[in-house]
C-alpha positions in Angstrom: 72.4 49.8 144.9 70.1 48.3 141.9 67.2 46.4 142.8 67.7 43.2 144.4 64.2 41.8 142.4 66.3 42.3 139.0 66.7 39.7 136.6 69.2 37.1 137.5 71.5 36.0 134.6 74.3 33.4 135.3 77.0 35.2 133.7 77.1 38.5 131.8 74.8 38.5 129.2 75.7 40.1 125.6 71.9 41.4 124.8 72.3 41.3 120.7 69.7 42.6 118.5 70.1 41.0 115.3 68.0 37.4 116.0 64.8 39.7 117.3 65.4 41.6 114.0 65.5 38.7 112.1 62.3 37.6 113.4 60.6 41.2 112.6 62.1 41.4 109.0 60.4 37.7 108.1 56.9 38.9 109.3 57.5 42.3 107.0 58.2 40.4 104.1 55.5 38.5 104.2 53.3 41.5 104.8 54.9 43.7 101.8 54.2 40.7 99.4 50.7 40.2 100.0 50.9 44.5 99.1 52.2 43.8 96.3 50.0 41.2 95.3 46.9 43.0 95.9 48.2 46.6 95.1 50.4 46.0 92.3 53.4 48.0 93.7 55.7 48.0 96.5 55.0 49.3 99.6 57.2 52.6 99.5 59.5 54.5 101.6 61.4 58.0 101.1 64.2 58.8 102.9 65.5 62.9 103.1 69.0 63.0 103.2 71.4 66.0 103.2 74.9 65.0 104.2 76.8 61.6 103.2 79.2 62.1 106.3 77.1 61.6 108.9 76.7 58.0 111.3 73.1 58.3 110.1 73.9 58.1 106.7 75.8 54.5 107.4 72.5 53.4 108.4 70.1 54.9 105.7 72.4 53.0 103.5 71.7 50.0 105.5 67.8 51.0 105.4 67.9 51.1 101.8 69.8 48.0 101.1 67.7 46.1 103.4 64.7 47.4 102.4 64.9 45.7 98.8 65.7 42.7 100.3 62.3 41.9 101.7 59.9 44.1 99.0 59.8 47.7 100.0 60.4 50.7 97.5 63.0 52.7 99.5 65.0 55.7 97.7 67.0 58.4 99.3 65.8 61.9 97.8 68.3 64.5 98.5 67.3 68.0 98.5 69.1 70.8 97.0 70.2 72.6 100.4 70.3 76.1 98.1 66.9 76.1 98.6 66.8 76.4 102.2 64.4 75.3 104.8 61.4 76.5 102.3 62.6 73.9 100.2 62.7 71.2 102.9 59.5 71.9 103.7 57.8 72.0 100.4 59.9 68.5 99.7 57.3 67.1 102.8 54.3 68.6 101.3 55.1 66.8 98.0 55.9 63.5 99.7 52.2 64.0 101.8 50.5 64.7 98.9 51.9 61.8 96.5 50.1 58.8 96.3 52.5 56.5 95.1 54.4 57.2 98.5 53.3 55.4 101.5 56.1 56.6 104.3 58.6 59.1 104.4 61.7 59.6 107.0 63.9 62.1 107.8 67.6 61.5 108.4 69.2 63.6 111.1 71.9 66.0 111.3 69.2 68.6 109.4 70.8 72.1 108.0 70.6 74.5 110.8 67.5 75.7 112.0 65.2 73.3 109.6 64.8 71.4 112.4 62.1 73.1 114.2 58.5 73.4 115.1 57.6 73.7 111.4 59.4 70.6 110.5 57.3 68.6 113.1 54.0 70.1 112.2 54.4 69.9 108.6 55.8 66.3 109.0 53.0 64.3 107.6 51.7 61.6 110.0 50.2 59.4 108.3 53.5 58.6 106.5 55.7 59.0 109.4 57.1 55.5 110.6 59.5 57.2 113.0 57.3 59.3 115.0 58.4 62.9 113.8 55.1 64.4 113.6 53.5 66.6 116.2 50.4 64.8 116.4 52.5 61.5 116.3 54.3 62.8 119.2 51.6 64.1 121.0 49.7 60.8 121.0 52.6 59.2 122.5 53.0 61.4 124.7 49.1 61.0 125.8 49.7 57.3 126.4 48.8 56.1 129.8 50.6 52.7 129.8 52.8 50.8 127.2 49.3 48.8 126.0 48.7 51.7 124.3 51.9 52.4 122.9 52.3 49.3 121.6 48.4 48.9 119.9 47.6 52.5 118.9 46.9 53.7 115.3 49.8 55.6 115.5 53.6 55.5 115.1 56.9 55.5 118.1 60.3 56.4 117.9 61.4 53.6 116.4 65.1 53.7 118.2 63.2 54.1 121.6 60.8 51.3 121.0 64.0 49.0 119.7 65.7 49.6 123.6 62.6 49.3 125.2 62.3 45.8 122.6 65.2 44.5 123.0 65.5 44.8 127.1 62.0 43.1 127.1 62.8 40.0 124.5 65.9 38.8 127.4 63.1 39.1 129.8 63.7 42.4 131.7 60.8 43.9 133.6 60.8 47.3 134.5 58.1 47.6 137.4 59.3 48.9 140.4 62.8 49.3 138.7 65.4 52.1 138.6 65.8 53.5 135.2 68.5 55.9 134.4 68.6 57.1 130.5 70.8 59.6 130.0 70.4 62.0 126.8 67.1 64.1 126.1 66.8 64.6 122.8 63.5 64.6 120.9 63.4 61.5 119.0 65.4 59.1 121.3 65.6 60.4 125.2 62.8 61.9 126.0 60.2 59.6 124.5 62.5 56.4 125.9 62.0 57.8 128.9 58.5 58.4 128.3 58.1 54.7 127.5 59.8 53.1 130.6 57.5 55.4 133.1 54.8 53.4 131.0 56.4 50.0 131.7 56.1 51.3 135.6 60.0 52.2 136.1 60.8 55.2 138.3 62.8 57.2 135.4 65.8 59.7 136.0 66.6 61.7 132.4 69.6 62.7 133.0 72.0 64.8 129.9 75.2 66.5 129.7 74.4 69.0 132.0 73.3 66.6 134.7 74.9 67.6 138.1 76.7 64.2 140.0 75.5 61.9 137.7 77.1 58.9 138.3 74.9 59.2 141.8 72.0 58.8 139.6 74.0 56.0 137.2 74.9 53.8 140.0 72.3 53.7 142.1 69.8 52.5 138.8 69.1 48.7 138.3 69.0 49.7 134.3 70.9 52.5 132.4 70.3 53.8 128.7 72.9 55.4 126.7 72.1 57.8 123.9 73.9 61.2 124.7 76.3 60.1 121.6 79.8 60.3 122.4 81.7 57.6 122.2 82.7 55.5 124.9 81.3 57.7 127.3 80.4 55.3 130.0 83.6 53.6 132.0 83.2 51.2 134.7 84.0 53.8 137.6 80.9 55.6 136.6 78.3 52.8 137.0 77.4 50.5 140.2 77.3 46.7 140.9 75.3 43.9 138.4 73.8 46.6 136.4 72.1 46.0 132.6 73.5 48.4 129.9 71.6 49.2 127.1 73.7 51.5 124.5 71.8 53.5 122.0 74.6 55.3 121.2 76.2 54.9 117.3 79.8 57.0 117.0 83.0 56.7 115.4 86.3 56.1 117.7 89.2 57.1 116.9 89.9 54.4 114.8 87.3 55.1 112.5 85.2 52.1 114.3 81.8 52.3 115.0 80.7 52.2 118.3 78.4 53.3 121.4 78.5 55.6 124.4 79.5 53.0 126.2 83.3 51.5 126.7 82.3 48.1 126.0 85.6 46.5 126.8 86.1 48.6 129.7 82.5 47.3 131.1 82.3 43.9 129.8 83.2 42.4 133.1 81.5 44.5 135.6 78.3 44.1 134.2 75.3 42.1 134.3 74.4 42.2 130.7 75.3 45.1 127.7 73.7 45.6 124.3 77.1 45.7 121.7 77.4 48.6 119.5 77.3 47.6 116.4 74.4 44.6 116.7 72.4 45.7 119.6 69.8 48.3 119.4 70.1 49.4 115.8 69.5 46.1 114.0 65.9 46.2 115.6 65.5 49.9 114.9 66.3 48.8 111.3 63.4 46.2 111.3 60.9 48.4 113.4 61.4 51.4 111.0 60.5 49.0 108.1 57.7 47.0 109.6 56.1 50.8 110.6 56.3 52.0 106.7 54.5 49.0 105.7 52.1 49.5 108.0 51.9 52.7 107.0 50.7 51.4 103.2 48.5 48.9 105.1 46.8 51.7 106.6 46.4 54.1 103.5 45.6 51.5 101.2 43.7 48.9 103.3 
């Protein structure tokens, strides 16, 4: 059973993203005008893209969009995918080397097999807001406790650090807790996971291949969702006054987005559940920007 020191909330909570999101985009406005002021220019973001089709793509779209909106240079660049992955890679040298860029992101799915060790090592750090750098990642992975996570020179998964964010605006402390996250890729699992053993939760990654896992589901005080298939999670899988936070962005049947988790099959058997859309992803959205203007902060200081 989950923790009985957990958070109490007086009726199931709807944990949405978009008000912390709000409060992150005002500070970034600010911040990208006085850049522009005393640089002349916008800060400046790149964004590789390869495919239209894909869930990403919705929300580069949104990155772009929103991006203008509060004073940032943003422009999808869309390689030629005839010229393979020594194109892709030459495309990051150029963006490392250019001066009039000041952060550069990668959309995901990549062609297959550009999405390697290469890709990581090439991927220039000092412009990468969404830690997919090698060094990025190996700094992370180097941190002792969330203090330095949160105040080191360099940058975090920004979807990781929006769960992490958004369970810790409605108050949630993970000391002492149960933490099950269940998907382990690169950029959102494994560092998430990383992260919460910071915060002082006793983690369990669990993944597709994960043998009994609604043992491990129902017997955490927290679960996070990013193992992207939609509506995954049902009610029989989970335990009693449980927190839900759902990473996940997929397309049902209906051509509606939504998350790995059944959100009207959970709704009521819950203690609180981030929505899908306007949970995680709005403050991923706002991290991801206020990391590329730090990025220009930090290269032209």
């Amino acid at each position: 059973m989950p923790a009985s020191n957990m958070i109490k909330f007086s009726m199931m909570e709807i944990l949405e993203g978009k008000t912390l999101s709000a409060e992150i985009l005002a500070k970034v406005k600010k911040d990208a005008g006085k850049f522009l002021e005393k640089k002349g220019r916008a800060p400046s973001l790149r964004i590789i893209n390869y495919y239209d089709n894909s869930a990403s793509s919705v929300y580069m779209k949104l990155k772009i969009k929103k991006a203008a909106e509060i004073g940032i240079d943003a422009r999808e660049l869309r390689p030629d995918i005839s010229r393979g992955k020594e194109g892709f890679l030459k495309l990051l040298e150029e963006c490392a080397a250019d001066e009039n860029i000041d952060a550069v992101m990668v959309e995901r799915p990549l062609p297959e097999g550009f999405d390697d060790w290469l890709f990581w090592k090439k991927m220039p750090a000092h412009k990468d807001p969404d830690c997919l750098s090698a060094d990025n990642n190996s700094r992370l992975y180097l941190s002792k406790n969330f203090k330095e996570i949160e105040n080191g020179d360099f940058f975090s998964p920004c979807t990781a650090l929006a769960a992490v964010s958004l369970a810790r605006r409605y108050g949630l402390s993970f000391k002492g807790k149960k933490t099950a996250v269940v998907g382990r890729s690169a950029v959102v699992g494994r560092p998430l996971a990383h992260m919460l053993s910071c915060l002082d939760s006793t983690v369990t990654l669990c993944h597709s291949k994960t043998e009994d896992i609604g043992f491990h589901l129902k017997s955490a005080d927290y679960i996070f969702l990013a193992i992207g298939k939609a509506k995954w999670l049902k009610k029989e899988m989970i335990g009693e006054g449980q927190v839900i936070i759902d990473i996940g962005t997929n397309f049902d049947e209906n051509s509606k987005m939504c998350g790995d988790a059944d959100y009207e099959d959970l709704k009521n058997s819950v203690k609180a559940i981030s929505p899908v859309p306007g949970g995680v992803g709005p403050i991923t959205l706002a991290l991801l920007l206020e990391a590329s203007v730090k990025a220009a902060l930090r290269r032209c200081p």
